[in-house]
PDB file of N, H, CA, C and O in Angstrom:
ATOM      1  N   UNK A   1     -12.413   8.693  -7.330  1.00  0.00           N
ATOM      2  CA  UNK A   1     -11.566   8.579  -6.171  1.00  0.00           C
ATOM      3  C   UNK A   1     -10.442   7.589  -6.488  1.00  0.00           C
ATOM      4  O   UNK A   1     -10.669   6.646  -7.246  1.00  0.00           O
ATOM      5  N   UNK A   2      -9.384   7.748  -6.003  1.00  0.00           N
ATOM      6  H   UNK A   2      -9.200   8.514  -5.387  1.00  0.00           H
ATOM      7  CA  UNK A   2      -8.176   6.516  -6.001  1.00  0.00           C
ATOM      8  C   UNK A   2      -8.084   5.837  -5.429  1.00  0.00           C
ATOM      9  O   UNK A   2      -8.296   5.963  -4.223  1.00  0.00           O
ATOM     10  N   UNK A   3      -7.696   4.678  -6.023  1.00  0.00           N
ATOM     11  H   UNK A   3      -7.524   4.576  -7.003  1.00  0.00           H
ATOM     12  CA  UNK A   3      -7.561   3.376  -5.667  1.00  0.00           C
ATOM     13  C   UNK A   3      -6.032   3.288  -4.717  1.00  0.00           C
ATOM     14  O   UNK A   3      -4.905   3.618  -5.087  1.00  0.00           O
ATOM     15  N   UNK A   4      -6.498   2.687  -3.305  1.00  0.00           N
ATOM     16  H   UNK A   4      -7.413   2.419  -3.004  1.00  0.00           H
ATOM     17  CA  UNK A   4      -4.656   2.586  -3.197  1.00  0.00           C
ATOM     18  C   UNK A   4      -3.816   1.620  -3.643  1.00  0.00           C
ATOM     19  O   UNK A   4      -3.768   0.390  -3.609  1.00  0.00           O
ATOM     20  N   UNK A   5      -3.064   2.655  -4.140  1.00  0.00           N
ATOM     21  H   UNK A   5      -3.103   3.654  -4.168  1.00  0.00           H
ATOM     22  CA  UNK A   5      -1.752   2.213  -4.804  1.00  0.00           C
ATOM     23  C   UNK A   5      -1.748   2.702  -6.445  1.00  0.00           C
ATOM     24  O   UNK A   5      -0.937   2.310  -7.284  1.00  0.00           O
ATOM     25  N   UNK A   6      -2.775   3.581  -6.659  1.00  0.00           N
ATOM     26  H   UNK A   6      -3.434   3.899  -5.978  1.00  0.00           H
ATOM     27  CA  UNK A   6      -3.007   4.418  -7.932  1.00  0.00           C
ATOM     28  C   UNK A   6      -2.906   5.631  -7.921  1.00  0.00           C
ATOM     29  O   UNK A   6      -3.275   6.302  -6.957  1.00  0.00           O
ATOM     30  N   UNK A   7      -2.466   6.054  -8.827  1.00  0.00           N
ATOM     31  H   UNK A   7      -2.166   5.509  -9.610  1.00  0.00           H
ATOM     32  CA  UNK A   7      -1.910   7.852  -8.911  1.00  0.00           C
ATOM     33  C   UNK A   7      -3.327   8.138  -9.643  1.00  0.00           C
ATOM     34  O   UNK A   7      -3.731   7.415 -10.554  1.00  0.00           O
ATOM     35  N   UNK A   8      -4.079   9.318  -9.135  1.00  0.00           N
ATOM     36  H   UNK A   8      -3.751   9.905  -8.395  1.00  0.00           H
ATOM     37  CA  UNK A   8      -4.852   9.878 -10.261  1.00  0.00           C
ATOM     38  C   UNK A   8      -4.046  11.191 -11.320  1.00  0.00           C
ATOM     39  O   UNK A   8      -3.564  12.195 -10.796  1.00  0.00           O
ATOM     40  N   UNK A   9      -4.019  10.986 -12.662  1.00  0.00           N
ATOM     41  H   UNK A   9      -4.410  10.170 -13.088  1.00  0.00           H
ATOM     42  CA  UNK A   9      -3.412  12.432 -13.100  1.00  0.00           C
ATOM     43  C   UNK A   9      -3.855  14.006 -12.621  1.00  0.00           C
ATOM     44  O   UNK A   9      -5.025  14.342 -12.435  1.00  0.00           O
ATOM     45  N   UNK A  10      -3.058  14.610 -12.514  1.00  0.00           N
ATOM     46  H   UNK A  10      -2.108  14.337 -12.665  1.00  0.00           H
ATOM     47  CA  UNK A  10      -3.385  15.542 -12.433  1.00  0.00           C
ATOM     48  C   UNK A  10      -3.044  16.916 -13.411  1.00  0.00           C
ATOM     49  O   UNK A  10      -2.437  16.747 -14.468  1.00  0.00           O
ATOM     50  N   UNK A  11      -3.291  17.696 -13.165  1.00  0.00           N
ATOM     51  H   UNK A  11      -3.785  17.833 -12.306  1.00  0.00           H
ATOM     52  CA  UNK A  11      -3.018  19.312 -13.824  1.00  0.00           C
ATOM     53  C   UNK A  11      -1.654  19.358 -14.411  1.00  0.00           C
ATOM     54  O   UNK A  11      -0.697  19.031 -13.709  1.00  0.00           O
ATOM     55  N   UNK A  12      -1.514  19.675 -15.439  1.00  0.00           N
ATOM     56  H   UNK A  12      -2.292  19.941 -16.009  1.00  0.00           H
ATOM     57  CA  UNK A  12      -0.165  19.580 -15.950  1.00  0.00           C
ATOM     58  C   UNK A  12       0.738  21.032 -15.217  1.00  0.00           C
ATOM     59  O   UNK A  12       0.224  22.066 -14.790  1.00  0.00           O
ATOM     60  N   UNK A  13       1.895  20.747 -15.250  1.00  0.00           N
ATOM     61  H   UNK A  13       2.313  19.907 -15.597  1.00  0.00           H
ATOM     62  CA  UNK A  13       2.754  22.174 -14.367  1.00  0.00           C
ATOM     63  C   UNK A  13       3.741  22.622 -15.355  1.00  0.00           C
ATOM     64  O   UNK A  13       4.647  22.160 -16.049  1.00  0.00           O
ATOM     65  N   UNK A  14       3.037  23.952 -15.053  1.00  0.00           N
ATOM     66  H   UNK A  14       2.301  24.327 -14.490  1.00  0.00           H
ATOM     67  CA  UNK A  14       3.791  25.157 -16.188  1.00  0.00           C
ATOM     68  C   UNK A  14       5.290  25.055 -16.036  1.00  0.00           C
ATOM     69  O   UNK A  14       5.955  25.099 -15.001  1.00  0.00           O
ATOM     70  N   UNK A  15       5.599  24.939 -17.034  1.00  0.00           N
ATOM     71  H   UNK A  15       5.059  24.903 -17.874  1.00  0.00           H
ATOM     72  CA  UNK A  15       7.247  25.212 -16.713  1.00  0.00           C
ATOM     73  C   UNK A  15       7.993  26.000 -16.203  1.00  0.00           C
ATOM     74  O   UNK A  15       9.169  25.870 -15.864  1.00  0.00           O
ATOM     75  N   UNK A  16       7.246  26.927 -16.131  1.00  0.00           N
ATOM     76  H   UNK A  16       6.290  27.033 -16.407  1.00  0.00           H
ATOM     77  CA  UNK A  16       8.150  28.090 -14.780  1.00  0.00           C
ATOM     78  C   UNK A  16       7.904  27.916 -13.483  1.00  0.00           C
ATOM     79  O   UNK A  16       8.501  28.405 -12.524  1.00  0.00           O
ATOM     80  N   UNK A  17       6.996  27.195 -13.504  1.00  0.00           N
ATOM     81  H   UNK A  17       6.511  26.797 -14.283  1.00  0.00           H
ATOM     82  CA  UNK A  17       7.029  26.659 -12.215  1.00  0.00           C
ATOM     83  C   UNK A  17       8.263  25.295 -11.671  1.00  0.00           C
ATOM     84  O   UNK A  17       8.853  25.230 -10.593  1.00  0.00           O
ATOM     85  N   UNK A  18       8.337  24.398 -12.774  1.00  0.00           N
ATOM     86  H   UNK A  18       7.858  24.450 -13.650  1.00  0.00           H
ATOM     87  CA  UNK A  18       9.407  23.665 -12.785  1.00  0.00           C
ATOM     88  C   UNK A  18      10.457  23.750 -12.539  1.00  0.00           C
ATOM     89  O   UNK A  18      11.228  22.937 -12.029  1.00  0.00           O
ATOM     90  N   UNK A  19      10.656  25.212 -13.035  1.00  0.00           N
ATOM     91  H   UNK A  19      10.029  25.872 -13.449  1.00  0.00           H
ATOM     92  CA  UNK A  19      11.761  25.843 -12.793  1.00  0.00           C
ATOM     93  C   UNK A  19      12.402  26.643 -11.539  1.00  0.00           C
ATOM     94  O   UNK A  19      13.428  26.671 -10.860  1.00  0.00           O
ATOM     95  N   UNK A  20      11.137  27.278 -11.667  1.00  0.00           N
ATOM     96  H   UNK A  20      10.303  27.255 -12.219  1.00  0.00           H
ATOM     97  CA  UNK A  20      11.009  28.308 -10.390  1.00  0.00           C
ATOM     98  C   UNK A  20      11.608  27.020  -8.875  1.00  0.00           C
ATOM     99  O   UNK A  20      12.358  27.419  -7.984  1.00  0.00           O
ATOM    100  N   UNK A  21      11.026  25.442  -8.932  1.00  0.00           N
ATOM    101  H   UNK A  21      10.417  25.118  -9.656  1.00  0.00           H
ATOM    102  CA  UNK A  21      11.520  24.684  -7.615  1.00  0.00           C
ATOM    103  C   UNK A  21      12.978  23.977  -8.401  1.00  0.00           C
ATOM    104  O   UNK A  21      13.930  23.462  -7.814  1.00  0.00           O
ATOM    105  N   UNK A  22      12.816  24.122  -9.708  1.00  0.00           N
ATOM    106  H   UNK A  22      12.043  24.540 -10.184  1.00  0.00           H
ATOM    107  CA  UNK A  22      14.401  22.868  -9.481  1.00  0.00           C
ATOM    108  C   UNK A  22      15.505  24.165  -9.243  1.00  0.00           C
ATOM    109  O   UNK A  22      16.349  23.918  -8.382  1.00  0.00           O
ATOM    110  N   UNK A  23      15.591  25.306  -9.794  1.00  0.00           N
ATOM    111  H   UNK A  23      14.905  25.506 -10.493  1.00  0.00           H
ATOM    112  CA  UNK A  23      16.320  26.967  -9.058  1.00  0.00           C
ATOM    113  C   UNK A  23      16.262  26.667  -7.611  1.00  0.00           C
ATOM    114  O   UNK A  23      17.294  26.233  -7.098  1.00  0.00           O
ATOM    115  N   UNK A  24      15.145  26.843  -6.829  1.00  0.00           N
ATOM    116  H   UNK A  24      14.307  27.196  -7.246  1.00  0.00           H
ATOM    117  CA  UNK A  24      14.698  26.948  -5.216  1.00  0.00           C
ATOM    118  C   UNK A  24      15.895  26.066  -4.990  1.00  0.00           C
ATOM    119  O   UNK A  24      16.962  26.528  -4.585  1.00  0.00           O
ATOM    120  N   UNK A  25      15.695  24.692  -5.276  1.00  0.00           N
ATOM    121  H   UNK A  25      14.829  24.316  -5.606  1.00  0.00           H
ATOM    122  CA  UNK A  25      16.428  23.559  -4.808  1.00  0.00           C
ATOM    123  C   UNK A  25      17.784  23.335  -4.871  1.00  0.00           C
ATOM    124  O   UNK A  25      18.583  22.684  -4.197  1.00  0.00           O
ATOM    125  N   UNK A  26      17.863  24.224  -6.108  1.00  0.00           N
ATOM    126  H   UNK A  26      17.214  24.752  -6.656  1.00  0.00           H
ATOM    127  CA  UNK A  26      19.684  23.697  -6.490  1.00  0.00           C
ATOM    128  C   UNK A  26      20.121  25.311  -5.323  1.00  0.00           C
ATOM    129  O   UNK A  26      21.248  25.160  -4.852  1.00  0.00           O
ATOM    130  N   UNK A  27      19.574  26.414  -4.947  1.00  0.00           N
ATOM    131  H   UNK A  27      18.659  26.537  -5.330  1.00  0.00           H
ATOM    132  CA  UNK A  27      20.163  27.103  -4.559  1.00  0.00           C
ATOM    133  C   UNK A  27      20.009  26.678  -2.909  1.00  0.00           C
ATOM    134  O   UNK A  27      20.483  27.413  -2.042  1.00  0.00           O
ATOM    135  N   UNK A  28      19.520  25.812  -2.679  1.00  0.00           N
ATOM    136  H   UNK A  28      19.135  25.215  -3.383  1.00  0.00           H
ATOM    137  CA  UNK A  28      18.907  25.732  -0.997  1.00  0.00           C
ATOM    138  C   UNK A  28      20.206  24.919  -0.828  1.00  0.00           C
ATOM    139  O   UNK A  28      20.959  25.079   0.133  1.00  0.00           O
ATOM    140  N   UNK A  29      20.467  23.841  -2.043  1.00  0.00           N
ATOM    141  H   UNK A  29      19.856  23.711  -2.824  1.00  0.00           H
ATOM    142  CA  UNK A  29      21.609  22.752  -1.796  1.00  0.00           C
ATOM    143  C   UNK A  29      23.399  23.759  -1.938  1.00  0.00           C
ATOM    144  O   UNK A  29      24.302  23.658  -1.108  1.00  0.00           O
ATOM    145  N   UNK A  30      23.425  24.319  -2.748  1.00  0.00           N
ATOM    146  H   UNK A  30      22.691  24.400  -3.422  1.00  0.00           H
ATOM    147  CA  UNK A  30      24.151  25.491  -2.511  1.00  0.00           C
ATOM    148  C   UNK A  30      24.378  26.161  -1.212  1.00  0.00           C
ATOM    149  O   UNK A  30      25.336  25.864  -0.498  1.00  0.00           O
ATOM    150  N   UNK A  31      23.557  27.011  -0.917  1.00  0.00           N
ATOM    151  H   UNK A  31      22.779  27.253  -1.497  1.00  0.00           H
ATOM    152  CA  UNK A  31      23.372  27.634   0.243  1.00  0.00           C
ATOM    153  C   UNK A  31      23.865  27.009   1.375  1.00  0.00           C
ATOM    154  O   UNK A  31      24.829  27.507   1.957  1.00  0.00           O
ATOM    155  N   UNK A  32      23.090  25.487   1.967  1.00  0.00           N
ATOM    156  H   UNK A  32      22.307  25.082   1.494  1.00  0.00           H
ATOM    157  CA  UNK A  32      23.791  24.483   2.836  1.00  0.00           C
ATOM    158  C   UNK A  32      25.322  24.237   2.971  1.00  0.00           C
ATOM    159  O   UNK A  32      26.091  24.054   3.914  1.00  0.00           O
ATOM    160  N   UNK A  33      25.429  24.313   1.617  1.00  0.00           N
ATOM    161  H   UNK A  33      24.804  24.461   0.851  1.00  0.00           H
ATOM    162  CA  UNK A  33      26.446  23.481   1.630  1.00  0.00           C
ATOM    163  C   UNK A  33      27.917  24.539   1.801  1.00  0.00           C
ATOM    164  O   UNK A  33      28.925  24.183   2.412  1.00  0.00           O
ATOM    165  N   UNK A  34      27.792  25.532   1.293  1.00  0.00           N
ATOM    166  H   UNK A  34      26.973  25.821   0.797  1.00  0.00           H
ATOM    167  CA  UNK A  34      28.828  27.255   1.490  1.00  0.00           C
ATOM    168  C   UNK A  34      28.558  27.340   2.848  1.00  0.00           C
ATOM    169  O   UNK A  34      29.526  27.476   3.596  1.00  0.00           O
ATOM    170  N   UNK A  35      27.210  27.279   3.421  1.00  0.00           N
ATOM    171  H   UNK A  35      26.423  27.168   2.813  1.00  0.00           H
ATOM    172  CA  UNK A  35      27.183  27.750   5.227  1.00  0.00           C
ATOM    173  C   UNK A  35      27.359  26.606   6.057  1.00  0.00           C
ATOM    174  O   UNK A  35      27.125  26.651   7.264  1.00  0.00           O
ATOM    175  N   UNK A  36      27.882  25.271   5.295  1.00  0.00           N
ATOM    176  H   UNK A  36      28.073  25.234   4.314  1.00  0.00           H
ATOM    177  CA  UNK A  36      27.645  24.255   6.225  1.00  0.00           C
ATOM    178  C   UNK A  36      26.946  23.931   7.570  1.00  0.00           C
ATOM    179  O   UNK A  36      27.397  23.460   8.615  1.00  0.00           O
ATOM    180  N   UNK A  37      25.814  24.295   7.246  1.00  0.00           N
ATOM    181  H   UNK A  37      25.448  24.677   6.397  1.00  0.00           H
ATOM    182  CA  UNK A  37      24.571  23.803   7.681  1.00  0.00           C
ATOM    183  C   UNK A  37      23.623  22.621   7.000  1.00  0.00           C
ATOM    184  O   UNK A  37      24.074  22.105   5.978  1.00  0.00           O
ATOM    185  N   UNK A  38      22.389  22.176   7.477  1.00  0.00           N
ATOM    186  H   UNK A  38      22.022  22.596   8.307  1.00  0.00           H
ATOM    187  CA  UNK A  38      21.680  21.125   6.965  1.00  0.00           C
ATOM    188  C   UNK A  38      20.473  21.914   6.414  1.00  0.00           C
ATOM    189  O   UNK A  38      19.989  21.445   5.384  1.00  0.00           O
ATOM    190  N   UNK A  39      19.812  23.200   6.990  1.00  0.00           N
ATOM    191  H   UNK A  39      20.205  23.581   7.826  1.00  0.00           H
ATOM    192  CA  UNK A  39      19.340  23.766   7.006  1.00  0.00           C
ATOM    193  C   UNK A  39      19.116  25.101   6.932  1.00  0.00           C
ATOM    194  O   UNK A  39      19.556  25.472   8.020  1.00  0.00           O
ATOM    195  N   UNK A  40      18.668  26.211   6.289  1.00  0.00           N
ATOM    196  H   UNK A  40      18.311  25.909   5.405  1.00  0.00           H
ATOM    197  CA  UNK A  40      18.749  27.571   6.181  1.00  0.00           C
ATOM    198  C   UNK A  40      18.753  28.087   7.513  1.00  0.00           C
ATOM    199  O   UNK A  40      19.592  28.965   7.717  1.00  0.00           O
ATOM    200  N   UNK A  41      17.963  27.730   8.547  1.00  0.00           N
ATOM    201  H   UNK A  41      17.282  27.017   8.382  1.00  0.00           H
ATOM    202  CA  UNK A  41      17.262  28.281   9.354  1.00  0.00           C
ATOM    203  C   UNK A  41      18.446  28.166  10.490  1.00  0.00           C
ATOM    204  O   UNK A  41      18.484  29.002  11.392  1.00  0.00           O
ATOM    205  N   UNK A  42      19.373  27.145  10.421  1.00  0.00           N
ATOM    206  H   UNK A  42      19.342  26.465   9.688  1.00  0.00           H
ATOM    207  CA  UNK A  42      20.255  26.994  10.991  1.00  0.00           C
ATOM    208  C   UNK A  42      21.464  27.933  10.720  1.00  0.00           C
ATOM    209  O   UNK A  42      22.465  27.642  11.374  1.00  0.00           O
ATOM    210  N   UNK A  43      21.554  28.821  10.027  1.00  0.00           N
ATOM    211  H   UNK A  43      20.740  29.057   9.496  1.00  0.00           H
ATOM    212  CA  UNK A  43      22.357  29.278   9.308  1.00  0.00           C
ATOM    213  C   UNK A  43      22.528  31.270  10.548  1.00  0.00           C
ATOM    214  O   UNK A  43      21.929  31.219  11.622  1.00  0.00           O
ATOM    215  N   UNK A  44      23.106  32.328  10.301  1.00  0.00           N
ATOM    216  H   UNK A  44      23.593  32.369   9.428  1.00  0.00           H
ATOM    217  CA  UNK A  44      23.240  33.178  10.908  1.00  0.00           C
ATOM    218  C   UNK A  44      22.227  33.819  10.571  1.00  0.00           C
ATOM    219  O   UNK A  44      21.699  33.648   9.472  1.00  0.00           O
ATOM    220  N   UNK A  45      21.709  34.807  11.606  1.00  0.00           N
ATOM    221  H   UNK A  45      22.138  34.946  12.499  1.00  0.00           H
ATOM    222  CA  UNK A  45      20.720  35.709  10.610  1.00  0.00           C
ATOM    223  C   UNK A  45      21.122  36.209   9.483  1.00  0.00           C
ATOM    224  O   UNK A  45      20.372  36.165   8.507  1.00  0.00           O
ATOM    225  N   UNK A  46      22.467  36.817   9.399  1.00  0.00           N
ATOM    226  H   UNK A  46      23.075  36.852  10.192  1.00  0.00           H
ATOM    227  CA  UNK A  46      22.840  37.373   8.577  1.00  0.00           C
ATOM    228  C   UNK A  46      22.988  36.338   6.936  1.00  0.00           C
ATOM    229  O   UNK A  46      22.755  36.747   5.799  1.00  0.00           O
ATOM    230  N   UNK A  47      23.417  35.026   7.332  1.00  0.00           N
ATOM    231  H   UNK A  47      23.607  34.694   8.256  1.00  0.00           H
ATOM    232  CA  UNK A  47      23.123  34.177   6.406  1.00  0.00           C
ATOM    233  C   UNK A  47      21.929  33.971   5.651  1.00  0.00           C
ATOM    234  O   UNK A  47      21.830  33.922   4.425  1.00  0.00           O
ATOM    235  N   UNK A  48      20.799  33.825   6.737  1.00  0.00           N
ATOM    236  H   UNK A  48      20.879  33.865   7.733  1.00  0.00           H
ATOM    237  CA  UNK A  48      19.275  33.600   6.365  1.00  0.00           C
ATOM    238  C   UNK A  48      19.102  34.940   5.436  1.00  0.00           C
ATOM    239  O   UNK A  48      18.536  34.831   4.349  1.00  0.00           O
ATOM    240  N   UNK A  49      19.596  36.196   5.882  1.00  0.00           N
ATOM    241  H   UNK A  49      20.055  36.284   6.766  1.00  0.00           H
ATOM    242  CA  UNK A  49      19.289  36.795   4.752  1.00  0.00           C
ATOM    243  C   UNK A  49      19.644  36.858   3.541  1.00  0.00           C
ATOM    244  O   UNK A  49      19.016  37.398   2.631  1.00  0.00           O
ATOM    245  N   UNK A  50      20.847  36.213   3.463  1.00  0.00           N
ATOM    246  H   UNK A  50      21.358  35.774   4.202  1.00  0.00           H
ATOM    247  CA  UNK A  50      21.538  36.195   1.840  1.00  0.00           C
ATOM    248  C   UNK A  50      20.569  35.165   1.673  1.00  0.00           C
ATOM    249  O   UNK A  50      19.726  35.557   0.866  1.00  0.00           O
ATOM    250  N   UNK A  51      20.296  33.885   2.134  1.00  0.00           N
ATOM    251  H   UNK A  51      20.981  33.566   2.789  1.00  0.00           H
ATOM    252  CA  UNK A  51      19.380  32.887   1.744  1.00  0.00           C
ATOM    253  C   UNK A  51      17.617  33.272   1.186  1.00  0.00           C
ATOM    254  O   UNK A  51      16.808  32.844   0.362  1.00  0.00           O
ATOM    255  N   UNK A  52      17.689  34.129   2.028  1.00  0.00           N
ATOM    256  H   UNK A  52      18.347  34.477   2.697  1.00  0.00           H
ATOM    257  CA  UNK A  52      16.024  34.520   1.555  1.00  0.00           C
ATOM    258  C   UNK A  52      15.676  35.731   0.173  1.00  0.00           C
ATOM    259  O   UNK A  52      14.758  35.841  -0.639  1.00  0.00           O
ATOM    260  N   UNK A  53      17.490  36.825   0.571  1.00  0.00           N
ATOM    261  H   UNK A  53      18.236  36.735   1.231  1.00  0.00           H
ATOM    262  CA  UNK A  53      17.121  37.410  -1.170  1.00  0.00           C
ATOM    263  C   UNK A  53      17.665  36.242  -2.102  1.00  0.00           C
ATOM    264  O   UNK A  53      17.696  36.741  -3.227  1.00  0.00           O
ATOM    265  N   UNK A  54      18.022  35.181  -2.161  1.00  0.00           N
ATOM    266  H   UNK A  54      17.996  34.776  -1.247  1.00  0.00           H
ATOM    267  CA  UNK A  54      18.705  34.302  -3.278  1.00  0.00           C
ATOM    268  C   UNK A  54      17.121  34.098  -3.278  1.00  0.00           C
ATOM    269  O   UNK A  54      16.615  35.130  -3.718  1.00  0.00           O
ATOM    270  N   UNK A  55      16.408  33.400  -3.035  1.00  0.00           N
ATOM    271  H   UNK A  55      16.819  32.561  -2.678  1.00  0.00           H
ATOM    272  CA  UNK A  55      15.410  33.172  -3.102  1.00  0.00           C
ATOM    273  C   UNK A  55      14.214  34.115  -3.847  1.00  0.00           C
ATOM    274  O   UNK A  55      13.358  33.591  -4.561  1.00  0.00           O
ATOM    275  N   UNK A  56      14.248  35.054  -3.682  1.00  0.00           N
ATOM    276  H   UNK A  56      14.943  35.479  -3.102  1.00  0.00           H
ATOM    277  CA  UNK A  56      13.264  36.498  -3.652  1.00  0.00           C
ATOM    278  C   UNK A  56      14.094  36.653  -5.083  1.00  0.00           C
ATOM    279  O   UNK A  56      13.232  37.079  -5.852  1.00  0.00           O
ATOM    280  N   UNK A  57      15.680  36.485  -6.035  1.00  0.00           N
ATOM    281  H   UNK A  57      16.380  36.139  -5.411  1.00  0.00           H
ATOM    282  CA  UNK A  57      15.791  36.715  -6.830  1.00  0.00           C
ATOM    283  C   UNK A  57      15.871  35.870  -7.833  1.00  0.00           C
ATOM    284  O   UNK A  57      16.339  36.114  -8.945  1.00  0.00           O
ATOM    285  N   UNK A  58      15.086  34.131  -7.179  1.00  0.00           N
ATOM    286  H   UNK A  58      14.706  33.932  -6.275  1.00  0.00           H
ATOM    287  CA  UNK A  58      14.756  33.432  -8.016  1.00  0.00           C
ATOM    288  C   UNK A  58      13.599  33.833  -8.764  1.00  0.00           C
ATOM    289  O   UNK A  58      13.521  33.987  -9.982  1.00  0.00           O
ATOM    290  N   UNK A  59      12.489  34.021  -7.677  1.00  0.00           N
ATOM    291  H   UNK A  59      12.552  33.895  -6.687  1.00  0.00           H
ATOM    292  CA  UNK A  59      11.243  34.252  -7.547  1.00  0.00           C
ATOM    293  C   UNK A  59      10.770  35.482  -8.889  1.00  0.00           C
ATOM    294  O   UNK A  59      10.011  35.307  -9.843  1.00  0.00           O
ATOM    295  N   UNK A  60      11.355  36.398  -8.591  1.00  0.00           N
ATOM    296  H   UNK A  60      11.971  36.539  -7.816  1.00  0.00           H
ATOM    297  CA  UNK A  60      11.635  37.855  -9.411  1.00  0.00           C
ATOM    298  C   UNK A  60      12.115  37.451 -10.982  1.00  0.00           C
ATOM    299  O   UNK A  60      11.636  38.149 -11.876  1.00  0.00           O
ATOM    300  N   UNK A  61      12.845  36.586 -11.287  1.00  0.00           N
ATOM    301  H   UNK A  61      13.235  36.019 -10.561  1.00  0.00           H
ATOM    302  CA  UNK A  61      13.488  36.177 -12.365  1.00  0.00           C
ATOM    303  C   UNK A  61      12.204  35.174 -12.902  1.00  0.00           C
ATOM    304  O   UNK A  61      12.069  34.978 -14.110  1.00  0.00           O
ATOM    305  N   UNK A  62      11.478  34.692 -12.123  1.00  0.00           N
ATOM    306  H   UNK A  62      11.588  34.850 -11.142  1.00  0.00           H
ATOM    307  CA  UNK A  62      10.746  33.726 -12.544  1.00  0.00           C
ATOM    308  C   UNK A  62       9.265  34.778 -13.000  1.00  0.00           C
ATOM    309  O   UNK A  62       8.811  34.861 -14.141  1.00  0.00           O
ATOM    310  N   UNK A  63       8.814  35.375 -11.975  1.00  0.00           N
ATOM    311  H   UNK A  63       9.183  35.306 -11.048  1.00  0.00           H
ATOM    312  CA  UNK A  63       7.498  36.878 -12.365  1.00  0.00           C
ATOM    313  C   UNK A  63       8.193  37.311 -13.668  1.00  0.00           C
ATOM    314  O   UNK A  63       7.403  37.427 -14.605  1.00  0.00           O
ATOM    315  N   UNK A  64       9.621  37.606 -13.988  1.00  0.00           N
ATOM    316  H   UNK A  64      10.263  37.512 -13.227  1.00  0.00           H
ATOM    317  CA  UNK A  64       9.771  38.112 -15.250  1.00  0.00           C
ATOM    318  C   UNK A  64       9.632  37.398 -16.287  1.00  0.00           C
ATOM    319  O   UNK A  64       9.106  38.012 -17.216  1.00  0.00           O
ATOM    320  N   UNK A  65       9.990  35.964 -16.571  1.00  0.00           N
ATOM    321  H   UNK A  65      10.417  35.465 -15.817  1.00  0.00           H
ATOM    322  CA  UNK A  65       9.784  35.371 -17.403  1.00  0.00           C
ATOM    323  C   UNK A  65       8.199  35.219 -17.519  1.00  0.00           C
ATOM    324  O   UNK A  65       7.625  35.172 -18.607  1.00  0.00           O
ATOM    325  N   UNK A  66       7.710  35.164 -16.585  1.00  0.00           N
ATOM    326  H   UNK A  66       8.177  35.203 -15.702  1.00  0.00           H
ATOM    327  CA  UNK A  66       6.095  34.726 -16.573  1.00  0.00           C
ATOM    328  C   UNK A  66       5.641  36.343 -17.574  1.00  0.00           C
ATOM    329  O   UNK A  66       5.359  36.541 -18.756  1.00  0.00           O
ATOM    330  N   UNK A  67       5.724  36.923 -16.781  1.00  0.00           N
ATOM    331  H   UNK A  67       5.953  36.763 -15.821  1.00  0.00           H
ATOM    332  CA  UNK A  67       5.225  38.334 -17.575  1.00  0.00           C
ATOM    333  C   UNK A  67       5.567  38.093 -19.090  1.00  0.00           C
ATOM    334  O   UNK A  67       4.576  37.930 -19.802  1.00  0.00           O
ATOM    335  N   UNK A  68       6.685  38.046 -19.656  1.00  0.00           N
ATOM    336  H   UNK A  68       7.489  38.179 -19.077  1.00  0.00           H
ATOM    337  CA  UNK A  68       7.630  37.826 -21.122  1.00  0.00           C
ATOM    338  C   UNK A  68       6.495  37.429 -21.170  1.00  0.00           C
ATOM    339  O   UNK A  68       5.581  38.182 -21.507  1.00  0.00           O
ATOM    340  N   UNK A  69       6.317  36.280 -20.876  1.00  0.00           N
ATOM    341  H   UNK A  69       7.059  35.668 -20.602  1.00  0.00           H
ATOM    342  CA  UNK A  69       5.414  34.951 -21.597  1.00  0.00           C
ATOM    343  C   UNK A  69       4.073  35.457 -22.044  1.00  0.00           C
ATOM    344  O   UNK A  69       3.705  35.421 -23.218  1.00  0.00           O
ATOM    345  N   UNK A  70       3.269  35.993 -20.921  1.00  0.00           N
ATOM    346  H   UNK A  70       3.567  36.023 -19.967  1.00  0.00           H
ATOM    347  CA  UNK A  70       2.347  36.583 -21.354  1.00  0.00           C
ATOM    348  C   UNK A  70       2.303  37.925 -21.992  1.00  0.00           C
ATOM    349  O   UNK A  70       1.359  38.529 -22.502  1.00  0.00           O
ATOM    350  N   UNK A  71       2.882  38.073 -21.920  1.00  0.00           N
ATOM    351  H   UNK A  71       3.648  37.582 -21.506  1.00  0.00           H
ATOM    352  CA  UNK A  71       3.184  40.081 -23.323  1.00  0.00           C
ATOM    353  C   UNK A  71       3.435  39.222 -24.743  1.00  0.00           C
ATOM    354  O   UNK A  71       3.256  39.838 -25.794  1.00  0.00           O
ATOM    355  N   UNK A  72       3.860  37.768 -24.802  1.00  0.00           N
ATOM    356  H   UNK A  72       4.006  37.268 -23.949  1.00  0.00           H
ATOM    357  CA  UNK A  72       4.260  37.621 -26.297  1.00  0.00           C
ATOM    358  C   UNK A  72       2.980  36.586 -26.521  1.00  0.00           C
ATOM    359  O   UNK A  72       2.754  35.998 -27.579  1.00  0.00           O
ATOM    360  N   UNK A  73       2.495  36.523 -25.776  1.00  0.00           N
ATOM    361  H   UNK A  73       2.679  37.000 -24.916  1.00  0.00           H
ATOM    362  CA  UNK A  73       1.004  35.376 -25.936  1.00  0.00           C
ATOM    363  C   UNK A  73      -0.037  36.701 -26.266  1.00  0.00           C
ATOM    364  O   UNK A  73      -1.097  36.474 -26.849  1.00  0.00           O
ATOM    365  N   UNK A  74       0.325  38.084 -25.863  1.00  0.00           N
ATOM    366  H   UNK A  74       1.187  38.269 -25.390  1.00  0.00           H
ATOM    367  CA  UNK A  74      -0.646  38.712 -25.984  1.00  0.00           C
ATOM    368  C   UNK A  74      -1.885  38.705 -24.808  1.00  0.00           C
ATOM    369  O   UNK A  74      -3.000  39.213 -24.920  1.00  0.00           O
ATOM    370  N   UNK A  75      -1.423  38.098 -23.860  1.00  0.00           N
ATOM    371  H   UNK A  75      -0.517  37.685 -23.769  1.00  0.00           H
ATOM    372  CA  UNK A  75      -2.877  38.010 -22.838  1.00  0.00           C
ATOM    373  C   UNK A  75      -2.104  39.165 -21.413  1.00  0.00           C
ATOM    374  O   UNK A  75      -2.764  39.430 -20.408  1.00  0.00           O
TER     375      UNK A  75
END
């Protein structure tokens, strides 16, 4: 158990996953900032939807690399 004010380590994080949120993030800060809003949700519907396929074609780009990865690992 941890001590407070101690981090226990944890699980190391795959790099597409790293990726997959610093993408999420740089496009959410993007997104805000073209719809001048603070928030997606604040944004038009019609906005929220460009916001949610930007998203869906992070996501998709990221399943593809994952797949790559595993077809050249062989698993």
């Amino acid at each position: 158990m941890a001590k407070h004010g101690h981090l226990e380590p944890s699980d190391p994080v795959h790099p597409l996953v790293a990726k997959a949120d610093r993408l999420s993030s740089e496009w959410f800060y993007e997104f805000c900032a073209k719809c001048g809003v603070d928030y997606p949700d604040e944004a038009t519907p019609e906005q929220q939807d460009e916001y949610n396929a930007g998203l869906d074609a992070i996501h998709s780009r990221i399943r593809e690399e994952y797949a790559a990865e595993k077809a050249k690992q062989g698993g």
